[in-house]
N, CA, C and O atoms as a Tripos MOL2 file, in Angstrom:
@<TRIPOS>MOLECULE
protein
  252   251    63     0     0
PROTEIN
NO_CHARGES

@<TRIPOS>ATOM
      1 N        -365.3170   53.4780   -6.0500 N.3       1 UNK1
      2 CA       -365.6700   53.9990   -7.3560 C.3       1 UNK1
      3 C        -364.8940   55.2950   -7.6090 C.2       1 UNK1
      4 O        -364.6970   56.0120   -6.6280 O.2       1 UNK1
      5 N        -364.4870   55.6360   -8.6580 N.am      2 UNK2
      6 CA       -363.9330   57.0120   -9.4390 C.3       2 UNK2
      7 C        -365.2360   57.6860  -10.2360 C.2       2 UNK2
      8 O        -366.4140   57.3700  -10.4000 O.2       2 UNK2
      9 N        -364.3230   58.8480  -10.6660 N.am      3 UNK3
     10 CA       -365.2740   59.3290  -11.3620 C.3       3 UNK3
     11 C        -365.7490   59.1280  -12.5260 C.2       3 UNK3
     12 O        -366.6130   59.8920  -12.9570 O.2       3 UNK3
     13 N        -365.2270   57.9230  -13.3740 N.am      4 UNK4
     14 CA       -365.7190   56.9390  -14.0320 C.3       4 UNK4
     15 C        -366.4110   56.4710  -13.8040 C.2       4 UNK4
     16 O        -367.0050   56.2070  -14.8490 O.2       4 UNK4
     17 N        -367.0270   55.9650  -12.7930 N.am      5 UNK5
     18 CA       -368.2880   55.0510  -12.4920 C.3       5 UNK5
     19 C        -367.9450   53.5480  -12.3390 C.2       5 UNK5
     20 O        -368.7660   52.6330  -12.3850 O.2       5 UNK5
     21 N        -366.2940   53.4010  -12.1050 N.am      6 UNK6
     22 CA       -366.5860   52.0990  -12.1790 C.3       6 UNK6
     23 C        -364.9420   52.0400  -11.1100 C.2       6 UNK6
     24 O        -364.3840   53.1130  -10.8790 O.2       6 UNK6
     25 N        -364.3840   50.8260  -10.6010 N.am      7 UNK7
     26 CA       -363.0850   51.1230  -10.1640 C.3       7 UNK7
     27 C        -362.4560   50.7510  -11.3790 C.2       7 UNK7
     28 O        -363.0870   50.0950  -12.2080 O.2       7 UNK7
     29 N        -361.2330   51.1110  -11.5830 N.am      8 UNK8
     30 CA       -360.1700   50.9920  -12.6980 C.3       8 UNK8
     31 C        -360.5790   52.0730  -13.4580 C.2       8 UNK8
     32 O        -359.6630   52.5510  -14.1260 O.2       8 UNK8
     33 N        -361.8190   52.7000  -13.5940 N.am      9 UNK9
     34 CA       -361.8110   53.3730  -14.8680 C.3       9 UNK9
     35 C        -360.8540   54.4340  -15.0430 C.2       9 UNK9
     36 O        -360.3670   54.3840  -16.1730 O.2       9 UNK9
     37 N        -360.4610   55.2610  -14.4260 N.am     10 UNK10
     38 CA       -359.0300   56.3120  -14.4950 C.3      10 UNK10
     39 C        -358.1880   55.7290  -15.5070 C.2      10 UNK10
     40 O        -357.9670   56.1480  -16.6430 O.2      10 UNK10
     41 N        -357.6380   54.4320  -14.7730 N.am     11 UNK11
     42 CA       -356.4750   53.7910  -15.8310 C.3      11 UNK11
     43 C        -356.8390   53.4620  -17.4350 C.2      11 UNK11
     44 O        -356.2640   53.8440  -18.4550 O.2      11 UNK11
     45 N        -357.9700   52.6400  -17.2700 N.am     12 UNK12
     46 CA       -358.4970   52.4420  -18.2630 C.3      12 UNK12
     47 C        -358.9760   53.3980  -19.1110 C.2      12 UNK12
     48 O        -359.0780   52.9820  -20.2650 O.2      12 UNK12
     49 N        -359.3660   54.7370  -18.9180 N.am     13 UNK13
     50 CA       -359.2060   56.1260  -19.3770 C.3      13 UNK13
     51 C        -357.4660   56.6190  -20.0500 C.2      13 UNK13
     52 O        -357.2610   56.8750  -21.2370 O.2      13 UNK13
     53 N        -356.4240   56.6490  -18.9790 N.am     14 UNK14
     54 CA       -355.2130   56.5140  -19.4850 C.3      14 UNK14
     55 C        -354.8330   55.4950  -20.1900 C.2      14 UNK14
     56 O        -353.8160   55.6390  -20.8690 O.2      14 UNK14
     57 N        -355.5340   54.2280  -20.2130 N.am     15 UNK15
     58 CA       -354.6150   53.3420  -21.1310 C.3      15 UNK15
     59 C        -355.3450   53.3820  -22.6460 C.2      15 UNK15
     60 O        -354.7250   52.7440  -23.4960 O.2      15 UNK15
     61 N        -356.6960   54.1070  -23.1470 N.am     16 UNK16
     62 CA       -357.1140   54.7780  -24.4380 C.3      16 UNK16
     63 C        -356.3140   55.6610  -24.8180 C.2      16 UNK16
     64 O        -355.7510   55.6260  -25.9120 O.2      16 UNK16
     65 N        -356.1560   56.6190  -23.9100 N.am     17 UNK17
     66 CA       -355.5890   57.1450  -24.3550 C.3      17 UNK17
     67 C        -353.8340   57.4990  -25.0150 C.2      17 UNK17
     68 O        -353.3400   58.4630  -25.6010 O.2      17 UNK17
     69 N        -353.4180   56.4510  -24.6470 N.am     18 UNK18
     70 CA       -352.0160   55.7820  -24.4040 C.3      18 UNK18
     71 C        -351.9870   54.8900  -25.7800 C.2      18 UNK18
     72 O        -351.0350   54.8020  -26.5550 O.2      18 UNK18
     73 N        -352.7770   54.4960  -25.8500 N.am     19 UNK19
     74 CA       -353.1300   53.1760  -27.2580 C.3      19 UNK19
     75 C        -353.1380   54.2880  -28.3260 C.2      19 UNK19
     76 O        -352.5930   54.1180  -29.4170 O.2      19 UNK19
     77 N        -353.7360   55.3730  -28.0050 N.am     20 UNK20
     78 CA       -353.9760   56.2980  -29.4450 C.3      20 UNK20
     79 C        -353.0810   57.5720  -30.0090 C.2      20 UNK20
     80 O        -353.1310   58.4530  -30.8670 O.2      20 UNK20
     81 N        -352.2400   57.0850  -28.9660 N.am     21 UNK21
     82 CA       -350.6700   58.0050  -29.2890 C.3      21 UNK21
     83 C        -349.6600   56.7630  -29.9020 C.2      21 UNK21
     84 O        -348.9880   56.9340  -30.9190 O.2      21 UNK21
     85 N        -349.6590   55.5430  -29.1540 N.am     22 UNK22
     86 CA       -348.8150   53.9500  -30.2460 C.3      22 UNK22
     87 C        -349.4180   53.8360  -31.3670 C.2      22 UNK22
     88 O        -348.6930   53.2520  -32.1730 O.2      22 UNK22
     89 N        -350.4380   54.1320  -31.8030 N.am     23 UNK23
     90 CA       -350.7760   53.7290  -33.2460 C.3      23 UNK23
     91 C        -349.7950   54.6420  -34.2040 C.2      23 UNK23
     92 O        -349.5100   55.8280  -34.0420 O.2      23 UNK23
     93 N        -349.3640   53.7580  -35.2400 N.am     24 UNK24
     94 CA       -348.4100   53.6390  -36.0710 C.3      24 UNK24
     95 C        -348.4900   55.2730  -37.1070 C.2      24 UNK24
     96 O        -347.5110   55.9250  -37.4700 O.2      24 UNK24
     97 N        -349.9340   55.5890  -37.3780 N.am     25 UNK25
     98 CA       -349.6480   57.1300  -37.6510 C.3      25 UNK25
     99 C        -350.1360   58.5530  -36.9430 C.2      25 UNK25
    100 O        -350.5640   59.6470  -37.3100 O.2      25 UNK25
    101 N        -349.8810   58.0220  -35.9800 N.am     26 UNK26
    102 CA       -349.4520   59.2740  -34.6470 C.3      26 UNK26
    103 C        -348.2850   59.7750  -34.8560 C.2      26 UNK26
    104 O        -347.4180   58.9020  -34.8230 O.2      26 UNK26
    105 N        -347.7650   61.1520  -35.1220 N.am     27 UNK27
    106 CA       -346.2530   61.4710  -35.0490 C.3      27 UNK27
    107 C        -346.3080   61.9600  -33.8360 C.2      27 UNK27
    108 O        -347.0370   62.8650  -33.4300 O.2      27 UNK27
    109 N        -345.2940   61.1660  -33.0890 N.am     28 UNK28
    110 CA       -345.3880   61.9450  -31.3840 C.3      28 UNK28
    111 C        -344.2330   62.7900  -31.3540 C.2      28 UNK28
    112 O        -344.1820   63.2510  -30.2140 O.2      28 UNK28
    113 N        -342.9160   63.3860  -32.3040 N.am     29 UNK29
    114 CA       -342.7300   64.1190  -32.8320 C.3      29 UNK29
    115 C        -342.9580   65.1480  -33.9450 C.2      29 UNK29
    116 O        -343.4070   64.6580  -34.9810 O.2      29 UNK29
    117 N        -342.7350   66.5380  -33.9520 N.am     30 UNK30
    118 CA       -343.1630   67.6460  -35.1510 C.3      30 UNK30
    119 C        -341.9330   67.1250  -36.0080 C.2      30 UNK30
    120 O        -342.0960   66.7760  -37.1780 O.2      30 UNK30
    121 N        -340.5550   67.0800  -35.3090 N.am     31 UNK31
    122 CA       -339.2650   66.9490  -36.7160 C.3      31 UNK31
    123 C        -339.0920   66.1800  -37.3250 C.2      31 UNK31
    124 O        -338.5730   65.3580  -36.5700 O.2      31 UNK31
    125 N        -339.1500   65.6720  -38.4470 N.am     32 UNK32
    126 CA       -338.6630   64.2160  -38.7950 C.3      32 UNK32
    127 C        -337.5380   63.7370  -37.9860 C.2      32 UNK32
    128 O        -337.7410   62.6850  -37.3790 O.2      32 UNK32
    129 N        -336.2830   64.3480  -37.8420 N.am     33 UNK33
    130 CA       -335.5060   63.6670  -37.8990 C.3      33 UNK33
    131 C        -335.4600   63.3480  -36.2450 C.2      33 UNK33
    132 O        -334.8310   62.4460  -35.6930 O.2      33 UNK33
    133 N        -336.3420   64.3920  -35.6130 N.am     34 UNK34
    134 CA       -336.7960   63.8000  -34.0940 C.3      34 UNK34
    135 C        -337.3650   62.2030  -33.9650 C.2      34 UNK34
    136 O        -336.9180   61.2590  -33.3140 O.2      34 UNK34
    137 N        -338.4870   62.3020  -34.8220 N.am     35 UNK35
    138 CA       -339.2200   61.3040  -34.9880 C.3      35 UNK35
    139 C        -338.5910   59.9550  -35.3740 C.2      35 UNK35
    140 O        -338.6620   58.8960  -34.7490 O.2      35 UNK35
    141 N        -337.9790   60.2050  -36.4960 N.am     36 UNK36
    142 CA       -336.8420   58.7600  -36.6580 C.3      36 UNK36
    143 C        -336.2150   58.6000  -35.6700 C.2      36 UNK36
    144 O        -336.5650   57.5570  -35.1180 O.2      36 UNK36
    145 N        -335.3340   59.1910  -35.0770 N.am     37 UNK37
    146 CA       -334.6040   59.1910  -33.5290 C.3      37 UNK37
    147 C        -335.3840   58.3970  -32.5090 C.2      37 UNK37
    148 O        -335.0220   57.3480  -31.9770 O.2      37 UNK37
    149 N        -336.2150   58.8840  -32.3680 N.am     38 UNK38
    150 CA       -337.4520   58.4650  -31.2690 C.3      38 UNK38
    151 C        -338.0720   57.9900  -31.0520 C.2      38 UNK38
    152 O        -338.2800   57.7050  -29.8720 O.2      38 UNK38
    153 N        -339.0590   57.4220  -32.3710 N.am     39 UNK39
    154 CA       -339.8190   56.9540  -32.5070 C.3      39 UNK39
    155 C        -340.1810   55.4750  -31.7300 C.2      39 UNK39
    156 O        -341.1530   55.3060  -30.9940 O.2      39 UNK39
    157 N        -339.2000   54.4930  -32.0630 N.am     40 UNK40
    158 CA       -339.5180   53.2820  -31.2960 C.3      40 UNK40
    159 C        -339.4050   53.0730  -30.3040 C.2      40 UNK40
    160 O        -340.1660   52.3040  -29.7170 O.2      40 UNK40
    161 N        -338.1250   53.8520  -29.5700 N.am     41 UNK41
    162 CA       -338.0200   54.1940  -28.0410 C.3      41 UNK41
    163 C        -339.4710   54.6260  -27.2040 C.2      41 UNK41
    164 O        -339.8620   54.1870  -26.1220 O.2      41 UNK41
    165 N        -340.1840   55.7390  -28.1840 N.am     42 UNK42
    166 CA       -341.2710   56.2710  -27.7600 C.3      42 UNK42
    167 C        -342.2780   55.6710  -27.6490 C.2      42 UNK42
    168 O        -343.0720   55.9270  -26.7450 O.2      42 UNK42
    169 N        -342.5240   54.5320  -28.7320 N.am     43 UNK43
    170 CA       -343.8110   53.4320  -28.3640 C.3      43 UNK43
    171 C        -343.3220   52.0440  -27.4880 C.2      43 UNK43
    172 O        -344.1290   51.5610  -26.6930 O.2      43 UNK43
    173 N        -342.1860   51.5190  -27.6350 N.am     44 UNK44
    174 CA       -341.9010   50.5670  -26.4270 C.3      44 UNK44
    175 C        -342.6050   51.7200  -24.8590 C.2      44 UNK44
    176 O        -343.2200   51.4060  -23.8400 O.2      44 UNK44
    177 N        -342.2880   52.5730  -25.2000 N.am     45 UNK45
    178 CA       -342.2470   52.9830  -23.4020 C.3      45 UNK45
    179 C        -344.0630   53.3830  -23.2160 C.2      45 UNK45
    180 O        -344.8160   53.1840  -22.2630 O.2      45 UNK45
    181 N        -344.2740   53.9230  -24.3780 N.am     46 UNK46
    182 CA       -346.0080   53.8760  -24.2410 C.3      46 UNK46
    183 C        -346.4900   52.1680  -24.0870 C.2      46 UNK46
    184 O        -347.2390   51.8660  -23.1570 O.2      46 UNK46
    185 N        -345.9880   51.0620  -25.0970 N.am     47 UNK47
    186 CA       -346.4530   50.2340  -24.5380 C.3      47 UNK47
    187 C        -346.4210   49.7400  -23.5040 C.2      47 UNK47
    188 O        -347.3120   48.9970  -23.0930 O.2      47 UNK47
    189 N        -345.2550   50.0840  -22.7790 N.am     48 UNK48
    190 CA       -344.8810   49.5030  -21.4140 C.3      48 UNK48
    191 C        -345.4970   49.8760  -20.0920 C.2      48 UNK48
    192 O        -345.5390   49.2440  -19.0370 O.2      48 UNK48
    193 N        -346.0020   51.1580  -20.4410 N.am     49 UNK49
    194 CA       -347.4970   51.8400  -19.3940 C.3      49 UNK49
    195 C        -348.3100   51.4740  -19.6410 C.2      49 UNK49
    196 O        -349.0460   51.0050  -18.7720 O.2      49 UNK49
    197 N        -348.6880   51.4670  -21.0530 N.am     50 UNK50
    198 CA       -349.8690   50.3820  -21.5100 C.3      50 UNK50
    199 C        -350.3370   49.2340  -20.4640 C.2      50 UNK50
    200 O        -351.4030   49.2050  -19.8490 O.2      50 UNK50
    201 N        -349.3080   48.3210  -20.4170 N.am     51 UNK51
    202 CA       -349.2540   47.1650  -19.8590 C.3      51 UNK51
    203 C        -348.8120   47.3230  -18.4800 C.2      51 UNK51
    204 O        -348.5450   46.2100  -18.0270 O.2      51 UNK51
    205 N        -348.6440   48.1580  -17.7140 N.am     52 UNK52
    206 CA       -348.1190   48.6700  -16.2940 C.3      52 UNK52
    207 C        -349.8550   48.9490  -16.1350 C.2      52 UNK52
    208 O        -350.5550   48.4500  -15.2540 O.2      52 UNK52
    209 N        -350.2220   49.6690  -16.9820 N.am     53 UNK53
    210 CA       -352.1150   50.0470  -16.1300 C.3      53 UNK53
    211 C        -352.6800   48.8380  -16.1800 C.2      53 UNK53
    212 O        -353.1370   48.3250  -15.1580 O.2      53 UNK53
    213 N        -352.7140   48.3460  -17.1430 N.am     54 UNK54
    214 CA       -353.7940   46.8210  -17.5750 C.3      54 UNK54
    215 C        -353.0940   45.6480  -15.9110 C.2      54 UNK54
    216 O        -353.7080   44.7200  -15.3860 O.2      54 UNK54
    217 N        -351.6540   46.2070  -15.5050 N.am     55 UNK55
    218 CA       -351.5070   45.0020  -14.6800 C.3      55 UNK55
    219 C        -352.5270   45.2340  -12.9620 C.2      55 UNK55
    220 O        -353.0830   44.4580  -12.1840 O.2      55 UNK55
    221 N        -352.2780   47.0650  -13.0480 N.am     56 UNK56
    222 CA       -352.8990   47.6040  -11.9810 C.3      56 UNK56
    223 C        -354.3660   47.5640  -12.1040 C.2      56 UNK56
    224 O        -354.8910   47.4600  -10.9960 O.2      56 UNK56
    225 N        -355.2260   47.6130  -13.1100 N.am     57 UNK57
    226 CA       -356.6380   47.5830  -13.0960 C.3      57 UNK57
    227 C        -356.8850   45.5880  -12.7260 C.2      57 UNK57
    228 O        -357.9060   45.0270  -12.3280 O.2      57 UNK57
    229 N        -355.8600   45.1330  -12.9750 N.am     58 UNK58
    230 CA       -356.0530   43.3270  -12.7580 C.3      58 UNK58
    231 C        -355.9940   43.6620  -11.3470 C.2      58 UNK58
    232 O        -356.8370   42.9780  -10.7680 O.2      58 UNK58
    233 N        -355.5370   44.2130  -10.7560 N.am     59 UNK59
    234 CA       -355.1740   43.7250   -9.3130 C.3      59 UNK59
    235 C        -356.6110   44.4850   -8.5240 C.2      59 UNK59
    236 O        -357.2970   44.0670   -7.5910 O.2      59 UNK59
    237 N        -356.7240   45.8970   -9.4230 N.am     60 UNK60
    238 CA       -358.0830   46.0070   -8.7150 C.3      60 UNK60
    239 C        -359.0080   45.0790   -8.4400 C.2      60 UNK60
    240 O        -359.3910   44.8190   -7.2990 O.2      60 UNK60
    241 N        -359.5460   44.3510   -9.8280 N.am     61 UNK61
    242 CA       -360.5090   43.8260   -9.7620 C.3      61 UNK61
    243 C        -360.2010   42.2430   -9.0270 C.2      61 UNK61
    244 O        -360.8580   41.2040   -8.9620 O.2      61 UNK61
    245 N        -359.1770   42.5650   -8.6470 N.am     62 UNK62
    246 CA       -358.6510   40.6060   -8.3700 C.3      62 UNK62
    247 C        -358.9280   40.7600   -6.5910 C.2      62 UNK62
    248 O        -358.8290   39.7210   -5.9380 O.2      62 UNK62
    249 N        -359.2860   42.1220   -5.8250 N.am     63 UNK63
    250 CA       -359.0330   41.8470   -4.6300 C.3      63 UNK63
    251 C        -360.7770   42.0310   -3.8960 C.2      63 UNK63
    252 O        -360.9650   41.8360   -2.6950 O.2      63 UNK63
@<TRIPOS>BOND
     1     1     2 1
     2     2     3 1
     3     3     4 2
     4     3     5 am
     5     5     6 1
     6     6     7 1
     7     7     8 2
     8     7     9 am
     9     9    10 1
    10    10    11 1
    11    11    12 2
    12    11    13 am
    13    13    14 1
    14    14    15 1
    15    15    16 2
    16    15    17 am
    17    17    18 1
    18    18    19 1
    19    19    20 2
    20    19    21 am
    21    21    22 1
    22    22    23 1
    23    23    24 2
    24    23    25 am
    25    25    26 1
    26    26    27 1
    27    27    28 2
    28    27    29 am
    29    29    30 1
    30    30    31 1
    31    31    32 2
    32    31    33 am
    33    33    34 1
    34    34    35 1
    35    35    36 2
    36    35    37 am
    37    37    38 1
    38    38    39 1
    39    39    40 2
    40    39    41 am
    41    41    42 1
    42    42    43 1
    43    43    44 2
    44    43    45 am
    45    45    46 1
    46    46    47 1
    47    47    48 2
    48    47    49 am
    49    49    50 1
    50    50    51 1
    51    51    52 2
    52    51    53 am
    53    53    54 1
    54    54    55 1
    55    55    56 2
    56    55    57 am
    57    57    58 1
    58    58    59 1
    59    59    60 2
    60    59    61 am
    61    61    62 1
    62    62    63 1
    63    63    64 2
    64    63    65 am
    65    65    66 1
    66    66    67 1
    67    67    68 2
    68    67    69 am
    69    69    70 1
    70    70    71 1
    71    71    72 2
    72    71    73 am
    73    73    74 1
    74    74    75 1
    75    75    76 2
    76    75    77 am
    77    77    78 1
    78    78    79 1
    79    79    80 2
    80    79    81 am
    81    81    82 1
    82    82    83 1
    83    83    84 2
    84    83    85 am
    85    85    86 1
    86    86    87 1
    87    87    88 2
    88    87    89 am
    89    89    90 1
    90    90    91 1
    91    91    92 2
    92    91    93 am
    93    93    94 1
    94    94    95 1
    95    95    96 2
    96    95    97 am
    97    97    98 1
    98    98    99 1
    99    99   100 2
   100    99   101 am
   101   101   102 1
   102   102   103 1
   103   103   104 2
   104   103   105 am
   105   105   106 1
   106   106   107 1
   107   107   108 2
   108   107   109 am
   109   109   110 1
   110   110   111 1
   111   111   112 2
   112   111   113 am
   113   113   114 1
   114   114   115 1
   115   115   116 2
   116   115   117 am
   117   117   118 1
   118   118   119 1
   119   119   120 2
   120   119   121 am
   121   121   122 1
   122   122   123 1
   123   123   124 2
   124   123   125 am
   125   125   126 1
   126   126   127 1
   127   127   128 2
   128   127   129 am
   129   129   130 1
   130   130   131 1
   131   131   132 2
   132   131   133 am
   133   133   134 1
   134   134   135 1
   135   135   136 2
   136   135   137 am
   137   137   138 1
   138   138   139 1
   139   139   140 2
   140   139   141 am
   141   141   142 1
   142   142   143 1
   143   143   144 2
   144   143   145 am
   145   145   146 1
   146   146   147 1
   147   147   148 2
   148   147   149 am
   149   149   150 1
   150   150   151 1
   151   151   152 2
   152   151   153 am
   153   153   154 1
   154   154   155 1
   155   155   156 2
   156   155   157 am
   157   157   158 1
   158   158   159 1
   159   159   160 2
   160   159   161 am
   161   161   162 1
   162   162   163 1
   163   163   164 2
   164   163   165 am
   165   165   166 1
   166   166   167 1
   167   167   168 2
   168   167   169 am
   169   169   170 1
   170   170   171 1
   171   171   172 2
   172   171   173 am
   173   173   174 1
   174   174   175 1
   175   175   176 2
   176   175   177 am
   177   177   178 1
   178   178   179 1
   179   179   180 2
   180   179   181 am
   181   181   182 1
   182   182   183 1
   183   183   184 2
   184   183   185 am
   185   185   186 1
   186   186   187 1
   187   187   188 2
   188   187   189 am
   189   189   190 1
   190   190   191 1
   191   191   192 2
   192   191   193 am
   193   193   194 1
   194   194   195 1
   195   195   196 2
   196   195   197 am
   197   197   198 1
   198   198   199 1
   199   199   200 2
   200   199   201 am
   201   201   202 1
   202   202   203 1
   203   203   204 2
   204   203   205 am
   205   205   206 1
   206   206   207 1
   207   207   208 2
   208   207   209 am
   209   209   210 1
   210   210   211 1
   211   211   212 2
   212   211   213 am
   213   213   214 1
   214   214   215 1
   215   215   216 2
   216   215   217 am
   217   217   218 1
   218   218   219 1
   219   219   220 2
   220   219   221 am
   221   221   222 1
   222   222   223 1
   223   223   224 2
   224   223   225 am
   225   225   226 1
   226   226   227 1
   227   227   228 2
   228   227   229 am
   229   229   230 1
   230   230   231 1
   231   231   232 2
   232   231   233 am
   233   233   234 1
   234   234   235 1
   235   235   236 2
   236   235   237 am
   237   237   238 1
   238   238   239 1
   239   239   240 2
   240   239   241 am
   241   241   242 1
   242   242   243 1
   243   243   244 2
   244   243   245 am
   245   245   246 1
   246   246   247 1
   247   247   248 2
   248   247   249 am
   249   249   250 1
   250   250   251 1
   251   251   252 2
@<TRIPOS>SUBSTRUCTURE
     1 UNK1         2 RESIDUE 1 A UNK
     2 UNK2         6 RESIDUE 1 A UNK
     3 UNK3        10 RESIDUE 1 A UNK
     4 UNK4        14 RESIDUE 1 A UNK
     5 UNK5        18 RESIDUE 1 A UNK
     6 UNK6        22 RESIDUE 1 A UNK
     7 UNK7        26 RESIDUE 1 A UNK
     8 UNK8        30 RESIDUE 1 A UNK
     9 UNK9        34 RESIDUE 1 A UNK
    10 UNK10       38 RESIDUE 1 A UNK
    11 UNK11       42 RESIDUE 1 A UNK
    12 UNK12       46 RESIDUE 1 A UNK
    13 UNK13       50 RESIDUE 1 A UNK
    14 UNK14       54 RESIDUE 1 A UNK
    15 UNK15       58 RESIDUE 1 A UNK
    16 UNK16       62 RESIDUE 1 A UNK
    17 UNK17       66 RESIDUE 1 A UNK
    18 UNK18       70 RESIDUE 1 A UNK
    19 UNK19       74 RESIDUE 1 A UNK
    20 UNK20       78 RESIDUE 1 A UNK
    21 UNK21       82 RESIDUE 1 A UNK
    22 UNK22       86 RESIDUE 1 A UNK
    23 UNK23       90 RESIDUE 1 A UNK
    24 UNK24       94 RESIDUE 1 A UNK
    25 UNK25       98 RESIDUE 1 A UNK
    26 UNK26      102 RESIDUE 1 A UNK
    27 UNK27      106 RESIDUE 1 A UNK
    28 UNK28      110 RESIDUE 1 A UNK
    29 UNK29      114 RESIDUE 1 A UNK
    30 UNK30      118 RESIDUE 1 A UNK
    31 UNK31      122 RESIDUE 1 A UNK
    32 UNK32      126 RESIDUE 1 A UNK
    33 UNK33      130 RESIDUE 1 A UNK
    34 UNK34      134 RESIDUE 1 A UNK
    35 UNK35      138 RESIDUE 1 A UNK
    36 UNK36      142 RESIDUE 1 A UNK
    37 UNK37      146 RESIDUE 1 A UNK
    38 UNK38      150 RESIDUE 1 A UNK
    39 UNK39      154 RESIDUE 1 A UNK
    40 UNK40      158 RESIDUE 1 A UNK
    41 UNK41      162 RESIDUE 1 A UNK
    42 UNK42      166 RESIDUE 1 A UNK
    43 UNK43      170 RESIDUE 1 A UNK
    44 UNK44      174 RESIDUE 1 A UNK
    45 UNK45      178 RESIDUE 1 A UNK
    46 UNK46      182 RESIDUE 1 A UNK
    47 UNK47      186 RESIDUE 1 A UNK
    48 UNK48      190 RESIDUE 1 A UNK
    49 UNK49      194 RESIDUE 1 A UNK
    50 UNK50      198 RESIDUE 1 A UNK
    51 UNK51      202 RESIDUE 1 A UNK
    52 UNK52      206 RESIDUE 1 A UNK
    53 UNK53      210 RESIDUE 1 A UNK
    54 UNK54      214 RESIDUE 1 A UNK
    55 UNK55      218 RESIDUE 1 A UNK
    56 UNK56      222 RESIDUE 1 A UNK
    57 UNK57      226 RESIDUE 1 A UNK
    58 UNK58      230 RESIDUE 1 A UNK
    59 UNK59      234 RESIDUE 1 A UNK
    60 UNK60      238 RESIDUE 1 A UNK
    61 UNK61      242 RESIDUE 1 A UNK
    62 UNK62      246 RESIDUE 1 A UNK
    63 UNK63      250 RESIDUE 1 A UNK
């Protein structure tokens, strides 16, 4: 157990919070012209931890 109360919960803590920086009006840049630059680079790679925790909380519960 973590200090979540449950196993996985850490990740599953990081992967809320990870989901609520990809939503579409989050600026995860202040500049615009940062933000255009960045922007999709910046949510592929949030989704891609996204889905890197969800694979590690599977394996918790799978063993």
């Amino acid at each position: 157990m973590n200090f979540l109360g449950f196993p996985g919960g850490f990740y599953s803590k990081q992967i809320q919070i990870l989901e609520n920086f990809a939503k579409d009006d989050v600026q995860l840049y202040r500049r615009a012209e940062t933000r255009e630059k960045w922007r999709d680079t910046a949510r592929a790679n949030l989704m891609r931890c996204i889905t890197e925790l969800k694979k590690r909380i599977a394996e918790i519960y799978s063993i």
